[in-house]
C-alpha positions in Angstrom: -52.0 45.4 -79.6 -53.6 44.1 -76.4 -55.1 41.4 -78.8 -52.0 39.9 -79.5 -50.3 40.0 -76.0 -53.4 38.1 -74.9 -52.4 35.5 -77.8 -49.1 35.0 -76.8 -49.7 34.4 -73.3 -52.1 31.7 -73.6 -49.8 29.6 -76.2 -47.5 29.8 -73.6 -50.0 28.5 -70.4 -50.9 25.9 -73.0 -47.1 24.7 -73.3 -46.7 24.2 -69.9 -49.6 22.4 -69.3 -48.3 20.1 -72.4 -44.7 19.8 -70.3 -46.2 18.9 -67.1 -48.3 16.0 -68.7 -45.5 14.9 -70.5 -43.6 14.5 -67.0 -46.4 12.8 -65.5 -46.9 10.7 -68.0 -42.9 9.4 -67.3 -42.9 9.3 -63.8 -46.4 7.2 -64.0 -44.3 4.6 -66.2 -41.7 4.4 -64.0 -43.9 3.6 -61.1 -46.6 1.7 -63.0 -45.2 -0.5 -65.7 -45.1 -3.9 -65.3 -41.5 -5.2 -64.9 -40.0 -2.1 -63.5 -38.0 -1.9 -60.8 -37.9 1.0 -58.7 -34.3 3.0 -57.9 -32.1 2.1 -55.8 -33.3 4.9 -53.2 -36.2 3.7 -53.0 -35.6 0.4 -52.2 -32.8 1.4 -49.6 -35.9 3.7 -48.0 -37.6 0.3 -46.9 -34.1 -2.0 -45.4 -34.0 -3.0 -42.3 -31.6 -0.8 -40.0 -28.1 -2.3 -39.5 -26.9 -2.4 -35.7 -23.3 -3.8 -34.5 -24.0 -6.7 -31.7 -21.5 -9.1 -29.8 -22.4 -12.6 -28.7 -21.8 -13.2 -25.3 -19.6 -16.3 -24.5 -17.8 -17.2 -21.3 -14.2 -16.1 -20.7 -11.3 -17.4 -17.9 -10.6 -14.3 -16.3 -8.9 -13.1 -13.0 -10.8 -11.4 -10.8 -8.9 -8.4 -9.2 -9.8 -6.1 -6.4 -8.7 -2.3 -6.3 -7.5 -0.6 -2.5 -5.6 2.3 -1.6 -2.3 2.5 0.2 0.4 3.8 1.6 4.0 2.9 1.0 6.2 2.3 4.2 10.1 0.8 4.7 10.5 -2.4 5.7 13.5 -1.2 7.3 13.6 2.2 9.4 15.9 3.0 12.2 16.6 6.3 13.9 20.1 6.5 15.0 20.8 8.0 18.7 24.0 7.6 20.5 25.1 4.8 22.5 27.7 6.8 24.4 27.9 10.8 25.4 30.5 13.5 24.4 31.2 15.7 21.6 30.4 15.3 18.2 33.6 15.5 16.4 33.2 14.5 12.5 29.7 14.5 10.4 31.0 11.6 7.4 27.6 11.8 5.8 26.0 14.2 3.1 21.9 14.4 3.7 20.2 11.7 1.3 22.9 10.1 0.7 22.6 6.3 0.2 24.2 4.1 2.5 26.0 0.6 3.3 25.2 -1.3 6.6 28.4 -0.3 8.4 29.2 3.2 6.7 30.9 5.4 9.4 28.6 8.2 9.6 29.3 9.8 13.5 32.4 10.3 15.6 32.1 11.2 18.7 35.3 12.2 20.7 37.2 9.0 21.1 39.7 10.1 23.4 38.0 9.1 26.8 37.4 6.2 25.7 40.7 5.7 24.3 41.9 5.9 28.2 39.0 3.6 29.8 40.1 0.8 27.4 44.1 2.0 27.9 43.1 1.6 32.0 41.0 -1.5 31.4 43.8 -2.9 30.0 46.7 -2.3 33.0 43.7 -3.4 35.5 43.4 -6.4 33.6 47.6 -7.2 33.7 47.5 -6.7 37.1 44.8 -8.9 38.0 46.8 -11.6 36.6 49.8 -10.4 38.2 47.8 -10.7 41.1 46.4 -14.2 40.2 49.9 -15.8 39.5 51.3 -15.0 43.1 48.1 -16.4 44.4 49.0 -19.3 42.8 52.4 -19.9 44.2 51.5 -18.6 47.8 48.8 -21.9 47.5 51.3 -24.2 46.0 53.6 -23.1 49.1 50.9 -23.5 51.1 50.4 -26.9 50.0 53.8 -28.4 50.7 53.7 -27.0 54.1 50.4 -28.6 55.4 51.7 -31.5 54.2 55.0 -31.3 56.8 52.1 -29.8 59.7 54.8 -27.1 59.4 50.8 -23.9 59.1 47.7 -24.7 60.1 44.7 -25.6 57.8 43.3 -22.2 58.1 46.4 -20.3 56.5 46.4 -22.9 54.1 42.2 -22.3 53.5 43.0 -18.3 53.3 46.0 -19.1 50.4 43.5 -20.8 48.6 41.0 -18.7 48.6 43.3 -15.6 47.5 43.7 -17.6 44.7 40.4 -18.0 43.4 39.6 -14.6 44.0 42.7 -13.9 42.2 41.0 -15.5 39.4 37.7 -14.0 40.0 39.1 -11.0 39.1 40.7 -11.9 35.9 37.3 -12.1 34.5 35.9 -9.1 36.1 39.2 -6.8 34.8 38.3 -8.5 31.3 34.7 -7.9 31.2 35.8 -4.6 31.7 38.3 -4.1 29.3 35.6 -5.5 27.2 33.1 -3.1 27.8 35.6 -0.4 27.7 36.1 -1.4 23.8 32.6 -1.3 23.2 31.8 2.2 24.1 35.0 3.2 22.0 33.6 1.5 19.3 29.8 3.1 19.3 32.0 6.3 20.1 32.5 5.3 15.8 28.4 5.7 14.6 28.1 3.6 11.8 25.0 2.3 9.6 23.0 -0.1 11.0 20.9 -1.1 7.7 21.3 -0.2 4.3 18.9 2.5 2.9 19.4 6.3 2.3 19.6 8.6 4.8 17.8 12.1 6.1 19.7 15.1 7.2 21.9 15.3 10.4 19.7 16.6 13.4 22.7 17.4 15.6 26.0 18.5 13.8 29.7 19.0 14.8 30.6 20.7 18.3 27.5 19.4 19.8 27.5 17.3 23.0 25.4 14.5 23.2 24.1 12.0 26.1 23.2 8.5 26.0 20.4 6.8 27.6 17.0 6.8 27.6 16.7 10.4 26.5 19.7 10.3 23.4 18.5 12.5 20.9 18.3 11.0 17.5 20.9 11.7 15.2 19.4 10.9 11.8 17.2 8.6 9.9 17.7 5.7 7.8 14.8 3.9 5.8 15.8 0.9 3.5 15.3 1.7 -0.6 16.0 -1.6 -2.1 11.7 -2.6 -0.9 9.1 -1.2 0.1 5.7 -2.1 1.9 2.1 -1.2 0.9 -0.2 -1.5 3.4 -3.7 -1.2 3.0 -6.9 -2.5 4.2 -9.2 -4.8 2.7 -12.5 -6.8 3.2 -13.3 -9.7 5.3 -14.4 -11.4 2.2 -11.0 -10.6 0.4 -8.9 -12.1 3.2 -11.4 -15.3 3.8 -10.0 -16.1 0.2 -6.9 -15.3 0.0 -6.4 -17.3 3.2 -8.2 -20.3 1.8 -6.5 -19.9 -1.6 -3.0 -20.1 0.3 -2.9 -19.7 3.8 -1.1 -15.9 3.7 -2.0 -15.3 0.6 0.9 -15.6 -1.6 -0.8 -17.5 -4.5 -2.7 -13.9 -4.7 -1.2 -11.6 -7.2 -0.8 -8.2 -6.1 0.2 -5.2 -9.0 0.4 -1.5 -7.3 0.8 2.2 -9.2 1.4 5.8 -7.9 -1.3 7.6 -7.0 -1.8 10.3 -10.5 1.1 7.9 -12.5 -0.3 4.6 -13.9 2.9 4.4 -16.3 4.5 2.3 -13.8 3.3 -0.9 -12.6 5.5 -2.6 -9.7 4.3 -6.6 -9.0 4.8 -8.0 -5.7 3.5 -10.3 -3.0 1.3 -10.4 -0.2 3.5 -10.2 2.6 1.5 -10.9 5.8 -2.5 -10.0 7.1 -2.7 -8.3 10.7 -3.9 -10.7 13.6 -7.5 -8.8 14.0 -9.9 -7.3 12.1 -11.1 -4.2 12.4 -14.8 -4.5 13.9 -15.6 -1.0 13.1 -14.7 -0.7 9.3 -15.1 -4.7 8.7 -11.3 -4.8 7.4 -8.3 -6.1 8.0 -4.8 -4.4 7.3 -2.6 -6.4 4.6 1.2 -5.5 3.7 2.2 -6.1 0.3 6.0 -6.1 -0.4 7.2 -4.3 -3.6 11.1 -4.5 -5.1 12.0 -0.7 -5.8 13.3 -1.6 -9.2 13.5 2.0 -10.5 14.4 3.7 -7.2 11.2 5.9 -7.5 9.5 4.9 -4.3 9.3 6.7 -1.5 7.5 5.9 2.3 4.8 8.0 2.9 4.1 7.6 -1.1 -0.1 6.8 -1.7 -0.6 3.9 -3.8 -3.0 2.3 -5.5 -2.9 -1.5 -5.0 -5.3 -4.3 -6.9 -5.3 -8.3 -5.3 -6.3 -10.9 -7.8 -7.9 -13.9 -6.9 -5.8 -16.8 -6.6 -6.6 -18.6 -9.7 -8.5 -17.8 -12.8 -12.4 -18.4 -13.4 -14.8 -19.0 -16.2 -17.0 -15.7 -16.3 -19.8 -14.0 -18.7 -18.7 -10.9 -19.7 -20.2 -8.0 -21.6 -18.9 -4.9 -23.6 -19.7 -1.6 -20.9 -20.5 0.0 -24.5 -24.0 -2.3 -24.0 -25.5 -0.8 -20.9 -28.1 1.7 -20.8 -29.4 3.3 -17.6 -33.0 3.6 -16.9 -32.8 5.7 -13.2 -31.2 3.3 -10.9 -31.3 -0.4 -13.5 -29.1 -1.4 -15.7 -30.4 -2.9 -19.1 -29.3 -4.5 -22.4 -30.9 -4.5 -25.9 -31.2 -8.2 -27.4 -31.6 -9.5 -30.6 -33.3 -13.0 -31.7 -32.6 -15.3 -34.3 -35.9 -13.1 -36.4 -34.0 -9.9 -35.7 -36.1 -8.8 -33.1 -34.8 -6.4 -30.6 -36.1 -7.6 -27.0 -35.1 -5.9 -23.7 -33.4 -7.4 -20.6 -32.5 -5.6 -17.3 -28.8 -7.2 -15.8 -27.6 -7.3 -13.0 -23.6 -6.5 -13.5 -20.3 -7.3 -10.9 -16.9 -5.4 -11.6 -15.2 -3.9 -14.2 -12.3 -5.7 -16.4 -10.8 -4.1 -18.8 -13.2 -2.2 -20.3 -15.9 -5.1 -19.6 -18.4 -5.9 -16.8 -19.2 -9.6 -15.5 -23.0 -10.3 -16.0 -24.7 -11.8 -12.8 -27.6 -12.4 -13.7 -30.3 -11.4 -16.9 -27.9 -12.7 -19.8 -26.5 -16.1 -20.6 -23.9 -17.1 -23.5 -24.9 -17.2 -26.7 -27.2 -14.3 -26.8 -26.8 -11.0 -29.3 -26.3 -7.4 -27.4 -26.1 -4.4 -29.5 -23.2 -2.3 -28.7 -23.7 0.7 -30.8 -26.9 3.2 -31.1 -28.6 2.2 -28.3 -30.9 5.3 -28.6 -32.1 4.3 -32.6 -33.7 1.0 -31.4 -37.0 0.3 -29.2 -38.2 -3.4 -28.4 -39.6 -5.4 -31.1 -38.5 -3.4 -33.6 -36.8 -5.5 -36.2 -32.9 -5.0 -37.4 -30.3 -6.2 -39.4 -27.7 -7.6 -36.8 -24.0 -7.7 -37.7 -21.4 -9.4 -35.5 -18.1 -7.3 -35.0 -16.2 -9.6 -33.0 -16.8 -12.0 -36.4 -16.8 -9.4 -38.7 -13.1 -9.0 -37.3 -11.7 -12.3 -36.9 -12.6 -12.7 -40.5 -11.3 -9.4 -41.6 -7.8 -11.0 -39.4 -8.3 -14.1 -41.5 -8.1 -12.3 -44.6 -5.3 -10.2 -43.9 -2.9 -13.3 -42.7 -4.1 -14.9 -46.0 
C-alpha cells in the first residue's frame, strides 16, 4: 500500500514541474521573440510623467491697493435751540428720514408771538413819529425864510427829523429780529438725512446760547465718506496721475460682506502727512445706492492706479516655499524641469506679478509640484492651450 501512495505522489511532482516549464517556456516567447512587442503596461511603465504648465505672457492690468476704513456723513448736524422756553410739540418719530425743512421742534410760540406783535406797534409809531418831524421841518423852513425863528430852532426841527428816521430803521430791525426768534421758536431740518432719537421731549424747558443742549442728530444717507489712510507712495501717484486723484478708481465693501461692492471717487487727501505712521488720510465718497450704509460702519476700500500697465503675471498655484523664498519649477524646450527662485509683487485675482526671476515665454508647472525635482525630464502639457482649443471646438 505504501508502494503505491509513493507512486502517485511523484507522477504528480512530475506534472507540475511539466506545467511550470510549459509557462516559462511562454513567457520567454513573449519577452524573447523577435518582432514582439511588449504589453501595453509595460510600455506605459517607462513614459515620461505628464505635468500641467502655463506659459507666462505679459498682461494690461490695474494695479489696486487694499486699506481699511471707516464710513462717516458728509453731512452731520446736531440740532440745539436758537431761542429758550418750553418744548411744546415733538413732530418727529426716532430714525425717521427727513427733508431739509421738516418741522421737527416747537417751542412755545406765544412770547414771541407778542415781541413781534410789540415790534410791530413800536415800529408804527416810529413813523408816526417820523411824519410829524417832517412837517415841524417843512414849517420850520418857511419860517426862516421870513426871519420870523432863529437858525437854531430851525437846526433842532431838523434834526428831530432825522432822528425820526433813525428810528424807523431801529423799530424795523427789531420787528425783524422779533420774527426771527418766532421763527427758530418752529425747529425745522437743516439737511436732509435720517434722524436719532429726541434727547429732550415735551414739557421740557430749554435755553439758548452757548450752553443749548442738543436736541437731536441728523447725518445725511443719500452719501457717505470713507476715510482711510494710505501711503506716501500711494498719494505721490495719485497726485501725479490727477492732481486729487480722481482718475484713481476707488471700489469699497463691508467689513465680513463682500456681496456688495459700492464704486466711488477719491474725494480729497488731508493737507499733512502723518510723520509718525508715513500716511496720509484720504476721503473717498460713496452714493448709498441701497440705503445700507451706516457712519461708524468699517470698510474695506482698494485704490487702483490711475491707468492700466503691461505686467508678468503668474498662477499662485506655481509657488513653492522653501523657508522664507519663493520658487518656480521650469520646463525647457527638452522637457527638462529646471528651478528658479522669484521674487513676486501683489496679488490679482488669484495671480501674483513676477518682479524679477521669470520672463514671458517660459513654462511653469502648476500642478504636482511635489512629483518633480530638477532635471528630471516630463511630458509638459499647456492648459491655458489645451482650453482655448477645447473653446475652439465647442464654438465649432
Amino acid at each position: 500500500m505504501k508502494s503505491i501512495t509513493r507512486i502517485v505522489k511523484n507522477h504528480t511532482a512530475v506534472a507540475a514541474l511539466a506545467a511550470l516549464s510549459t509557462l516559462g517556456a511562454a513567457v520567454g516567447a513573449v519577452h524573447f521573440a523577435p518582432g514582439v512587442s511588449a504589453s501595453p503596461q509595460v510600455a506605459a511603465a517607462h513614459a515620461l510623467p505628464a505635468v500641467d504648465v502655463v506659459t507666462l505672457q505679459v498682461r494690461q492690468v490695474r494695479l489696486w491697493n487694499a486699506f481699511s476704513g471707516r464710513l462717516s456723513a458728509v453731512d452731520q448736524v446736531d440740532v440745539r435751540p436758537r431761542v429758550g422756553g418750553t418744548i411744546e410739540q415733538v413732530l418727529f418719530a426716532e430714525g425717521q428720514l427727513v427733508a431739509a425743512g421738516d418741522p421737527l421742534y416747537i417751542i412755545d410760540p406765544r412770547p414771541y408771538q407778542a415781541a413781534v406783535a410789540s415790534a410791530e406797534a413800536e415800529l408804527a409809531a416810529a413813523e408816526s413819529r417820523a411824519r410829524l418831524a417832517q412837517l415841524e421841518r417843512r414849517r420850520a423852513a418857511e419860517l426862516i425864510e421870513k426871519k420870523v425863528i432863529s437858525q437854531s430852532a430851525y437846526d433842532t426841527s431838523f434834526n428831530d427829523h432825522k432822528v425820526a428816521l433813525a428810528s424807523i430803521d431801529a423799530a424795523k430791525a427789531a420787528l425783524q429780529q422779533a420774527r426771527l426768534d418766532l421763527e427758530y421758536a418752529h425747529i425745522t431740518a437743516p439737511v436732509a438725512g435720517r434722524i436719532s432719537r429726541a434727547e429732550i421731549t415735551a414739557g421740557n424747558v430749554v435755553q439758548a446760547g452757548a450752553n443749548a443742549p442738543v436736541l437731536t442728530t441728523i447725518v445725511s444717507q443719500d452719501r457717505l465718506y470713507a476715510e482711510f489712510d494710505v501711503d506716501e507712495q500711494t498719494y505721490v501717484n495719485a497726485v501725479r496721475s490727477g492732481g486729487s486723484g480722481a482718475a484713481m478708481p476707488v471700489e469699497m465693501s463691508l467689513s465680513g460682506d463682500d456681496s456688495v461692492v459700492y464704486r466711488g471717487r477719491i474725494h480729497a487727501f488731508d493737507n499733512r502727512l502723518d510723520s509718525r505712521s508715513g500716511t496720509i488720510r484720504a476721503r473717498a465718497i460713496f452714493d448709498n445706492s441701497d440705503g445700507a450704509l451706516v457712519p461708524g460702519m468699517y470698510a474695506n476700500v482698494r485704490l487702483g492706479a490711475a491707468s492700466e500697465s503691461q505686467k508678468l503675471l503668474l498662477s499662485e498655484r506655481a509657488v513653492g516655499t522653501n523657508q522664507d523664498r519663493r520658487f518656480v519649477y521650469t520646463v525647457d524646450s527638452d522637457g527638462r524641469v529646471g528651478y528658479r527662485e522669484v521674487t513676486l509683487g501683489r496679488s490679482i485675482s488669484g495671480q501674483r506679478v513676477v518682479l524679477s526671476g521669470l520672463v514671458a515665454g517660459e513654462q511653469v508647472i502648476v500642478n504636482g509640484l511635489q512629483r518633480v525635482r530638477p532635471d528630471m525630464q516630463v511630458a509638459p502639457v499647456d492648459i491655458a492651450g489645451q482650453a482655448e482649443a477645447e473653446n475652439l471646438l465647442a464654438a465649432h
